[in-house]
mmCIF file as gemmi writes it, N, C-alpha and C atoms, coordinates in Angstrom:
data_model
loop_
_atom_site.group_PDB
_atom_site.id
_atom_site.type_symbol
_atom_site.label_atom_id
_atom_site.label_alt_id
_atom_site.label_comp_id
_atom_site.label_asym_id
_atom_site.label_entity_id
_atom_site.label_seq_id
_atom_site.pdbx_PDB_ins_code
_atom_site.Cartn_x
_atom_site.Cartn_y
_atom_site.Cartn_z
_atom_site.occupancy
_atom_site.B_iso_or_equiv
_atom_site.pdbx_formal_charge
_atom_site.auth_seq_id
_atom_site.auth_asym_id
_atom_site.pdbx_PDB_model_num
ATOM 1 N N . UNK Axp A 1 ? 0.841 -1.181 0 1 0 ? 1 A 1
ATOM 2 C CA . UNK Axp A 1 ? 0 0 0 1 0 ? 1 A 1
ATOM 3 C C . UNK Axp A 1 ? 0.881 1.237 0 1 0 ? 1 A 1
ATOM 4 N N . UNK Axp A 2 ? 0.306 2.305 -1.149 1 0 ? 2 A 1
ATOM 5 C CA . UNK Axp A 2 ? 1.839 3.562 -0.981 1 0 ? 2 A 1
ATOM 6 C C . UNK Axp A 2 ? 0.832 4.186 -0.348 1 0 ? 2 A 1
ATOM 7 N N . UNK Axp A 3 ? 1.654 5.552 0.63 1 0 ? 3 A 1
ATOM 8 C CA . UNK Axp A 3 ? 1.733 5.892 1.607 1 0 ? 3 A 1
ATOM 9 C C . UNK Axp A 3 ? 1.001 7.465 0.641 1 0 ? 3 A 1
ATOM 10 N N . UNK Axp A 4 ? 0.14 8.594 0.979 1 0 ? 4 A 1
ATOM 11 C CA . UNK Axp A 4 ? 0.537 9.186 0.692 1 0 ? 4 A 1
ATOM 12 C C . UNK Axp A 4 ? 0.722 10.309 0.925 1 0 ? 4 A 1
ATOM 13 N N . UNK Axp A 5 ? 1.571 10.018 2.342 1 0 ? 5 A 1
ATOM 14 C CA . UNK Axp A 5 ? 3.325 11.306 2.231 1 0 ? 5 A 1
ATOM 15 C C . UNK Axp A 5 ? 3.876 10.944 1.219 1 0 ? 5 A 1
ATOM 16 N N . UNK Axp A 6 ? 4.513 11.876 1.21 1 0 ? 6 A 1
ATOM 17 C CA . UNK Axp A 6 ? 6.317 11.992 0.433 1 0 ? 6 A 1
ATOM 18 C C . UNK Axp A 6 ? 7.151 12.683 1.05 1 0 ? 6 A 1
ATOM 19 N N . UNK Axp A 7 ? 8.339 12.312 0.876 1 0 ? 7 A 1
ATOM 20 C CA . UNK Axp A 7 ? 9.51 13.042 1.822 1 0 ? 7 A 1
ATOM 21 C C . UNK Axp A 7 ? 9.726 14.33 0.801 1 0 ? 7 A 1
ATOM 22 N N . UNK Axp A 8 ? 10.61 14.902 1.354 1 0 ? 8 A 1
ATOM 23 C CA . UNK Axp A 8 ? 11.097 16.145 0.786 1 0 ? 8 A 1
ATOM 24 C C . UNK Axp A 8 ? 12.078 15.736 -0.656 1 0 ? 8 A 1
ATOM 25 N N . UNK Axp A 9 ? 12.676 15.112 -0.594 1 0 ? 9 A 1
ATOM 26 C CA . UNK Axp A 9 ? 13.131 14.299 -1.831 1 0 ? 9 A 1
ATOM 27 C C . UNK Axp A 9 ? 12.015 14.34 -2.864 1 0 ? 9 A 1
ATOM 28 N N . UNK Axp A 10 ? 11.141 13.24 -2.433 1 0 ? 10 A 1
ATOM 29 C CA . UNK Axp A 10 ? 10.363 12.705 -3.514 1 0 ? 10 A 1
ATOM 30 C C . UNK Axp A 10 ? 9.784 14.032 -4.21 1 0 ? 10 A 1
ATOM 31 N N . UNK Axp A 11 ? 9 15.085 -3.056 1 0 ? 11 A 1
ATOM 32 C CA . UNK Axp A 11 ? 8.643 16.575 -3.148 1 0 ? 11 A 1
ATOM 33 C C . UNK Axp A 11 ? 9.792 17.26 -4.357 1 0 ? 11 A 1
ATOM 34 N N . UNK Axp A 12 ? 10.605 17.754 -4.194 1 0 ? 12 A 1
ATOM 35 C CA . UNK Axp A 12 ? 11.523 17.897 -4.646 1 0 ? 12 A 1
ATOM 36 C C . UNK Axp A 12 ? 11.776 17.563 -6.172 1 0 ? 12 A 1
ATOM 37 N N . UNK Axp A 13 ? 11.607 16.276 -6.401 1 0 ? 13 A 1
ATOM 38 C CA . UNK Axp A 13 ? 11.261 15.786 -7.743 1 0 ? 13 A 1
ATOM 39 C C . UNK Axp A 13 ? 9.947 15.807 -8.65 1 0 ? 13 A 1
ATOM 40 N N . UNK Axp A 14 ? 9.073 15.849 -7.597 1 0 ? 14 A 1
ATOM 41 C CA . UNK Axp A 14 ? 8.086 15.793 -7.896 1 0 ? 14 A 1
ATOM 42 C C . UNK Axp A 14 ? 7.493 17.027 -8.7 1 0 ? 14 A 1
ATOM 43 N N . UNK Axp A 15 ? 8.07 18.145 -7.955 1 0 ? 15 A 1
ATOM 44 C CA . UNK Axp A 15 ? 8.07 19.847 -7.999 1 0 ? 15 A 1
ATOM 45 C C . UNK Axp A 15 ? 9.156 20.259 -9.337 1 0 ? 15 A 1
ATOM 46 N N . UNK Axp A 16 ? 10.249 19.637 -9.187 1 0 ? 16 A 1
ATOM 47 C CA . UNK Axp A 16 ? 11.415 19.929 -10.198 1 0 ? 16 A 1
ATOM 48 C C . UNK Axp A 16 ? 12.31 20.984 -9.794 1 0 ? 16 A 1
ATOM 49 N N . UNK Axp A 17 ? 12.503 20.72 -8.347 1 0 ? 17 A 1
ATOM 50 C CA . UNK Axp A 17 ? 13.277 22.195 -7.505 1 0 ? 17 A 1
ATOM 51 C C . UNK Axp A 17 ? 14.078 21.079 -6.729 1 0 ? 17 A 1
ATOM 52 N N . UNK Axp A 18 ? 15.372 21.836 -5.817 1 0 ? 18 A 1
ATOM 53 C CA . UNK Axp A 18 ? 16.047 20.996 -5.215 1 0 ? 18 A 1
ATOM 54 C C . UNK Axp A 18 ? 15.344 20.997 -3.971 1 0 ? 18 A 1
ATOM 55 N N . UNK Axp A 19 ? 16.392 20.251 -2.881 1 0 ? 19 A 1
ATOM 56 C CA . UNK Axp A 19 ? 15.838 19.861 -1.86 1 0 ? 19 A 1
ATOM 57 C C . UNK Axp A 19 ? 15.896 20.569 -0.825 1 0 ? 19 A 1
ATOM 58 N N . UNK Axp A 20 ? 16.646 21.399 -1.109 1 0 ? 20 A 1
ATOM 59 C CA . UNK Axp A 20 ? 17.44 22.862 0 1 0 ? 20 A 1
ATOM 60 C C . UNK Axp A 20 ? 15.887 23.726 -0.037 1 0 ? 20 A 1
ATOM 61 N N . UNK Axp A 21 ? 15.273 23.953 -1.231 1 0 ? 21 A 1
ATOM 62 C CA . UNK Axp A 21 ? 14.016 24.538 -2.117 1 0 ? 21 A 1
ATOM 63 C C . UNK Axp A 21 ? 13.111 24.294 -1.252 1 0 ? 21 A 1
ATOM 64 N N . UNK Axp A 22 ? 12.549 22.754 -1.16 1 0 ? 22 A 1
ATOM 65 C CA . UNK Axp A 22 ? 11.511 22.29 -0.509 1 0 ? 22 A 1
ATOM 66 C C . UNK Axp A 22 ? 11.623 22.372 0.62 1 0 ? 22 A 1
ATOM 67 N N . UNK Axp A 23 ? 12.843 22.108 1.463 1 0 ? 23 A 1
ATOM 68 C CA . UNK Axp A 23 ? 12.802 22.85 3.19 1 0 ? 23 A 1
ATOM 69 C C . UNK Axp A 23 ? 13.134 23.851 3.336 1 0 ? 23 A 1
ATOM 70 N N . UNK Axp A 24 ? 12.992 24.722 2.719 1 0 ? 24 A 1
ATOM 71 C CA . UNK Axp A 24 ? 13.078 26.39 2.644 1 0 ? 24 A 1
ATOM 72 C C . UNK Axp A 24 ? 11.488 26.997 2.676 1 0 ? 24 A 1
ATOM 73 N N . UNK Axp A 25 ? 10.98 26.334 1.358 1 0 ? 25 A 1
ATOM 74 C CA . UNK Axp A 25 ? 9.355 26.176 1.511 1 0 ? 25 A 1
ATOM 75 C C . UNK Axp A 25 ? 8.327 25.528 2.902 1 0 ? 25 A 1
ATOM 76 N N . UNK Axp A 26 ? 9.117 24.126 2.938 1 0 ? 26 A 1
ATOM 77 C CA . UNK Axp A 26 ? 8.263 23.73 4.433 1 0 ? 26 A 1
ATOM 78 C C . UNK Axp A 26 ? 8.723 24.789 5.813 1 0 ? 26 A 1
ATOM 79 N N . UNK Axp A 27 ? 10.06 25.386 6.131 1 0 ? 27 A 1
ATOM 80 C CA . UNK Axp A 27 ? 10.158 26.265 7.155 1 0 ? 27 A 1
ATOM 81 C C . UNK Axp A 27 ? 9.097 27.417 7.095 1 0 ? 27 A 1
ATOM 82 N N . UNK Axp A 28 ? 9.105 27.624 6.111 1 0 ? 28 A 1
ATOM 83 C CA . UNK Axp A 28 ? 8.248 29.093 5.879 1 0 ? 28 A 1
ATOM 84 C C . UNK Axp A 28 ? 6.654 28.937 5.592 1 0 ? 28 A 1
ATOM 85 N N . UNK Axp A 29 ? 6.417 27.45 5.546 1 0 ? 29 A 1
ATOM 86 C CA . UNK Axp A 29 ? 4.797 27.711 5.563 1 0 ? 29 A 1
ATOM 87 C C . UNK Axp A 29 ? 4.151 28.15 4.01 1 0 ? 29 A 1
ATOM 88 N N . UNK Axp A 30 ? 5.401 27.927 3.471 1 0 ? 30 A 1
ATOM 89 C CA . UNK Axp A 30 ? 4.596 28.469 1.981 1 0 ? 30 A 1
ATOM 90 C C . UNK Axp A 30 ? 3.991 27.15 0.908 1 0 ? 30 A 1
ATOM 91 N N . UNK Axp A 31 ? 4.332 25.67 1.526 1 0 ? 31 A 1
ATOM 92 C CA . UNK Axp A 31 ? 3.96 24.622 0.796 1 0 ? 31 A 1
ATOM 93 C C . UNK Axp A 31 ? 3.261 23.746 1.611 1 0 ? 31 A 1
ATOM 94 N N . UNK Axp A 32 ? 1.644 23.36 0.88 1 0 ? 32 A 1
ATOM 95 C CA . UNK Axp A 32 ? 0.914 23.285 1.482 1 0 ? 32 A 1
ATOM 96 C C . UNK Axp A 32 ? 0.697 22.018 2.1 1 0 ? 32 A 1
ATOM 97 N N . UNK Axp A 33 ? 0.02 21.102 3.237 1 0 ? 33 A 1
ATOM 98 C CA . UNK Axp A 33 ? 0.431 20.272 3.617 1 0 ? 33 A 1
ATOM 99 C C . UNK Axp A 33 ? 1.465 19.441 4.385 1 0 ? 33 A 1
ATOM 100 N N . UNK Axp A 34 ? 2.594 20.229 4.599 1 0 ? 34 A 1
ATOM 101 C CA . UNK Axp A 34 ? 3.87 19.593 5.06 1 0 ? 34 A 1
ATOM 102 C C . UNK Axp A 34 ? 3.969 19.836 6.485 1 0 ? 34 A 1
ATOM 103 N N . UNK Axp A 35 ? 4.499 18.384 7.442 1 0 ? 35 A 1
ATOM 104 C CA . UNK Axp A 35 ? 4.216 18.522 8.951 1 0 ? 35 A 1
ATOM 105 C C . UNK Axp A 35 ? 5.239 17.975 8.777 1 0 ? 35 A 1
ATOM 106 N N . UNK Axp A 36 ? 5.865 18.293 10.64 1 0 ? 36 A 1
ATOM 107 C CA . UNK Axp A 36 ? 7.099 17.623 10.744 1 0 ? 36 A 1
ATOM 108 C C . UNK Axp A 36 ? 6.87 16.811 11.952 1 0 ? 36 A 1
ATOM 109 N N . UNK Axp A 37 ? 7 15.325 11.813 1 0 ? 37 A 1
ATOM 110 C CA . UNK Axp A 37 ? 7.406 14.517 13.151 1 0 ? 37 A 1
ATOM 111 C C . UNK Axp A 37 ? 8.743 14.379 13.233 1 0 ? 37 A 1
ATOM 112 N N . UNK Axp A 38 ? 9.071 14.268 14.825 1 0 ? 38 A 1
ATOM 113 C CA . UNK Axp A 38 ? 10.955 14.155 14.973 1 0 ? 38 A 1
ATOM 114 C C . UNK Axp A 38 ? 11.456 14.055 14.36 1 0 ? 38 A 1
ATOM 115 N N . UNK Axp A 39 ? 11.738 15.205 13.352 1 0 ? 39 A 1
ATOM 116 C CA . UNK Axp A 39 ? 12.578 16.34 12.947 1 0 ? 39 A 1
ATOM 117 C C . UNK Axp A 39 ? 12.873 15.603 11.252 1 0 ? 39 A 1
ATOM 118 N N . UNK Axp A 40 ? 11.624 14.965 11.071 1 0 ? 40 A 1
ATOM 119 C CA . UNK Axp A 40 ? 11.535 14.972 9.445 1 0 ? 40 A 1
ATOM 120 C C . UNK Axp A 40 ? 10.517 15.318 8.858 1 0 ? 40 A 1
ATOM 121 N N . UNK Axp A 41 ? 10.355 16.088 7.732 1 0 ? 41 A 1
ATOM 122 C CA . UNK Axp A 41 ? 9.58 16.485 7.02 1 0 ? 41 A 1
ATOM 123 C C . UNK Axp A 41 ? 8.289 15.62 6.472 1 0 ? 41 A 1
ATOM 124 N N . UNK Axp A 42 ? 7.25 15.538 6.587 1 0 ? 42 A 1
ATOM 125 C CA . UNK Axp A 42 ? 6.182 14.726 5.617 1 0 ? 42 A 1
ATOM 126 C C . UNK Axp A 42 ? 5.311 15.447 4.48 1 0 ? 42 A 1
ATOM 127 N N . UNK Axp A 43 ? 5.028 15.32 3.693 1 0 ? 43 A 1
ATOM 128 C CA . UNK Axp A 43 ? 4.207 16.121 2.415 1 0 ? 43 A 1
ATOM 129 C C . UNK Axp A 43 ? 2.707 15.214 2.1 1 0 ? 43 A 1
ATOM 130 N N . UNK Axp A 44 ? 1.831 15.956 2.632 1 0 ? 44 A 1
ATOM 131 C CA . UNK Axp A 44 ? 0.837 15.134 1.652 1 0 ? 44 A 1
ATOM 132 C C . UNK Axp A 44 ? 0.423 15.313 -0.042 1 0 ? 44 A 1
ATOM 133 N N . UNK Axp A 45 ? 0.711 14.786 -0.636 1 0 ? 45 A 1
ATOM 134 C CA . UNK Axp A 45 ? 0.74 15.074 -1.898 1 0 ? 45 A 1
ATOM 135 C C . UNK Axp A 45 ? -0.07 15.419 -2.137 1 0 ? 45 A 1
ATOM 136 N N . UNK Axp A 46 ? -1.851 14.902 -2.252 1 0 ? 46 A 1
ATOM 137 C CA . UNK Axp A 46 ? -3.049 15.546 -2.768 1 0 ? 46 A 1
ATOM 138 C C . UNK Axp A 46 ? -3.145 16.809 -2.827 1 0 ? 46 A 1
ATOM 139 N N . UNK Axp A 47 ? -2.525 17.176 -1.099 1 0 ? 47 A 1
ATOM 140 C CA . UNK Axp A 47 ? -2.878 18.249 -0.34 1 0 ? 47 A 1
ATOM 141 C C . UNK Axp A 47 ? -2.321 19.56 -1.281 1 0 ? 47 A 1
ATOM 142 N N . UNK Axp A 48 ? -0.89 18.716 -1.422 1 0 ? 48 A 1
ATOM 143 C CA . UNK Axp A 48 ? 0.048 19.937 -1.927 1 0 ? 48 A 1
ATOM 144 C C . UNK Axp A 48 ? -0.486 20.278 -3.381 1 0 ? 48 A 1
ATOM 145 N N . UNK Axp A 49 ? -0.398 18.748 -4.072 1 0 ? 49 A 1
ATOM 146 C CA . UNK Axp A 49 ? -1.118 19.411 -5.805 1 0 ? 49 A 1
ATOM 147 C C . UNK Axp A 49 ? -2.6 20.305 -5.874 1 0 ? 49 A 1
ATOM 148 N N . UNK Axp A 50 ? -3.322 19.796 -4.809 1 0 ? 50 A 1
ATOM 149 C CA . UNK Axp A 50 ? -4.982 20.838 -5.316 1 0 ? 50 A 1
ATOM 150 C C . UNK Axp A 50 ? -4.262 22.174 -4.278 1 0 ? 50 A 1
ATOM 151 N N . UNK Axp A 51 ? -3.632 22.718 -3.565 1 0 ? 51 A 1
ATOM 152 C CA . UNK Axp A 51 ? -3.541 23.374 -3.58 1 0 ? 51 A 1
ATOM 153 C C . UNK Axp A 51 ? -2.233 24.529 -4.213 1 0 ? 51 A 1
ATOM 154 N N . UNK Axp A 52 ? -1.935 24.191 -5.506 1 0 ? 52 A 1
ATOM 155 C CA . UNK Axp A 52 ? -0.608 24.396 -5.993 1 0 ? 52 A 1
ATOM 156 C C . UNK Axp A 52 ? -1.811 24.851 -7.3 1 0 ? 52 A 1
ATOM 157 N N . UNK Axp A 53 ? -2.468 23.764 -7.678 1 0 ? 53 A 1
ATOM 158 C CA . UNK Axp A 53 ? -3.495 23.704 -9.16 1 0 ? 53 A 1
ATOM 159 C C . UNK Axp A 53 ? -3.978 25.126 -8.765 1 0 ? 53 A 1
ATOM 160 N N . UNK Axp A 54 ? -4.831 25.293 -7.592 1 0 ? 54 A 1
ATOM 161 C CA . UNK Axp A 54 ? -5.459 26.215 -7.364 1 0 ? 54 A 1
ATOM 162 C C . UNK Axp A 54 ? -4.69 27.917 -7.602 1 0 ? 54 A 1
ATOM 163 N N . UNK Axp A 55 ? -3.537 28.08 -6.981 1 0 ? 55 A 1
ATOM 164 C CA . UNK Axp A 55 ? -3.011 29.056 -7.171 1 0 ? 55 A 1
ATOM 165 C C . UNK Axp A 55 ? -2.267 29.038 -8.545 1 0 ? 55 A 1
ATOM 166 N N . UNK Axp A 56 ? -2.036 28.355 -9.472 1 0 ? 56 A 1
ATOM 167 C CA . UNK Axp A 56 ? -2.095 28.432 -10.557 1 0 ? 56 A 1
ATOM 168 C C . UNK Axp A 56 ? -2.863 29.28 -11.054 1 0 ? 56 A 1
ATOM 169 N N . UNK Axp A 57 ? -2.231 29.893 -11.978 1 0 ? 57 A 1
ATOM 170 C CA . UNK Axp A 57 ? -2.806 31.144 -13.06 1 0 ? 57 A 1
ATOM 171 C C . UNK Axp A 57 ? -2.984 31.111 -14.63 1 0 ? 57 A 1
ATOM 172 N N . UNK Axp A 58 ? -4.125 31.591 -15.355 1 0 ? 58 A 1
ATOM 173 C CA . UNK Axp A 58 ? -4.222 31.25 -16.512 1 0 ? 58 A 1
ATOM 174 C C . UNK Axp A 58 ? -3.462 32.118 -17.324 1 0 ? 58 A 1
ATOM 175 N N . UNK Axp A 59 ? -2.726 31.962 -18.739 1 0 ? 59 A 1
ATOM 176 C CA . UNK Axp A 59 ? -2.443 33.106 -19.47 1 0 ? 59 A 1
ATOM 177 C C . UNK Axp A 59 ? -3.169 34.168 -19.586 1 0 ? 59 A 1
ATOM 178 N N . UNK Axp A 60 ? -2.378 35.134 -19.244 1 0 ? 60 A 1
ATOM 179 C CA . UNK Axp A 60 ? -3.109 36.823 -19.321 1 0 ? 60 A 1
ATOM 180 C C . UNK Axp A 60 ? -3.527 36.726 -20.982 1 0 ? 60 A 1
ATOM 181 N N . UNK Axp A 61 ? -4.484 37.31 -20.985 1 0 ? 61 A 1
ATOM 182 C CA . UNK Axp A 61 ? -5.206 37.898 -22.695 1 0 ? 61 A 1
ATOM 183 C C . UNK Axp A 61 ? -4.72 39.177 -22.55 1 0 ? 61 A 1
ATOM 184 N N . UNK Axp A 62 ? -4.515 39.696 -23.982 1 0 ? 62 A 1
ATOM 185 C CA . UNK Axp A 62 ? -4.12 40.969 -24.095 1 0 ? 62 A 1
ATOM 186 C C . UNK Axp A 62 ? -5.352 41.787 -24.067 1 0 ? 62 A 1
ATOM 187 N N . UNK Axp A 63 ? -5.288 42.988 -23.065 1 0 ? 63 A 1
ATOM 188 C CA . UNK Axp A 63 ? -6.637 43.632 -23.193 1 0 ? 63 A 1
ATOM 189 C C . UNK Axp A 63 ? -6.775 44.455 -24.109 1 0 ? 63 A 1
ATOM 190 N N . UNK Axp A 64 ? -5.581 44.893 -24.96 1 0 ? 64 A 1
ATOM 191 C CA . UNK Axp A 64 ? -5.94 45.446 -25.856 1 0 ? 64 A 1
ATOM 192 C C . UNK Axp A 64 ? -5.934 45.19 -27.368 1 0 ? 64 A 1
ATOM 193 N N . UNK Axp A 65 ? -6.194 43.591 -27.867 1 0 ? 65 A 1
ATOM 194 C CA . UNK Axp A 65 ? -6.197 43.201 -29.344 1 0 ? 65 A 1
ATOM 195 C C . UNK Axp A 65 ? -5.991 44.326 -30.249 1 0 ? 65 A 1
ATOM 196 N N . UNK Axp A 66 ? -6.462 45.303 -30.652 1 0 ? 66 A 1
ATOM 197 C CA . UNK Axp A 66 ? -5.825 45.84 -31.678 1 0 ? 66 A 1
ATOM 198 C C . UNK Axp A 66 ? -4.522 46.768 -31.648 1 0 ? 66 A 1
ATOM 199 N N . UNK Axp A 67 ? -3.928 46.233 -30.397 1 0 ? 67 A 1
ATOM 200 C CA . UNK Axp A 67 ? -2.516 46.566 -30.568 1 0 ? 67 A 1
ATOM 201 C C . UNK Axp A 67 ? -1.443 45.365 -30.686 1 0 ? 67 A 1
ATOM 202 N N . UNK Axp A 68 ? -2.392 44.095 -31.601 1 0 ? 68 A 1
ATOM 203 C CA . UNK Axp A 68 ? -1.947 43.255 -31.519 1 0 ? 68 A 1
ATOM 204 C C . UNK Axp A 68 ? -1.893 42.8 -32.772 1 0 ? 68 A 1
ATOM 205 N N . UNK Axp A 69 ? -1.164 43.378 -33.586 1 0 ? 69 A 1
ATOM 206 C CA . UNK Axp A 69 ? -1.489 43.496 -35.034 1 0 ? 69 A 1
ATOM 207 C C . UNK Axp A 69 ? -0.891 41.389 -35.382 1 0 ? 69 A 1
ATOM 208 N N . UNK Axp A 70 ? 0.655 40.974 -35.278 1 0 ? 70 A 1
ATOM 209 C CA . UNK Axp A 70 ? 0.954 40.297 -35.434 1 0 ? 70 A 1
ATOM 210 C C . UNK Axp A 70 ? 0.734 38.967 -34.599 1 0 ? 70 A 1
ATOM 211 N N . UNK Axp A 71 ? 0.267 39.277 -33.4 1 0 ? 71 A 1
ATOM 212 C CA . UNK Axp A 71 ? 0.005 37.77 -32.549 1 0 ? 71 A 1
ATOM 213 C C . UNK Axp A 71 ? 0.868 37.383 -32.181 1 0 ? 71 A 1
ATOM 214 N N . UNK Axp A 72 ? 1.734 38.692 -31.631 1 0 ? 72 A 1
ATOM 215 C CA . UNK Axp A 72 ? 2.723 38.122 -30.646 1 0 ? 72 A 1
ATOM 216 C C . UNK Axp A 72 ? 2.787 38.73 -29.351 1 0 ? 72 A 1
ATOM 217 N N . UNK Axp A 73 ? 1.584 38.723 -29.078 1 0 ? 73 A 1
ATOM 218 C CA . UNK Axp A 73 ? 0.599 39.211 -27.368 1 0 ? 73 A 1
ATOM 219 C C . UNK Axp A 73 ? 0.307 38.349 -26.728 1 0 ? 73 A 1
């Protein structure tokens, strides 16, 4: 049965950042899900992807199309 924590490693890969990255993120509270028992990191993954999806942003539209003669807006 997989587990689903992930260590800061797996995080890490998972994300495509190093590992220094991801406990820089878990100290500071900025990645979502992550608790620490005696003095190792745990990640819940679900936790972290719907809330990662969520703050995700869509491409800006140009608000002004006709200063967009060539389509490179």
């Amino acid at each position: 049965m997989s587990s689903p924590y992930r260590s800061v490693g797996e995080t890490a890969a998972i994300l495509g950042v190093s590992e220094k990255t991801v406990y820089s993120w878990v100290a500071k509270g900025i990645l979502p899900g992550a608790f620490k028992i005696g003095g190792r990191w745990f990640i819940d993954k679900e936790m972290m992807l719907k809330e990662l999806k969520g703050r995700a942003t869509l491409p800006k539209r140009n608000p002004h199309p006709s200063e967009d003669r060539h389509g490179l807006l």
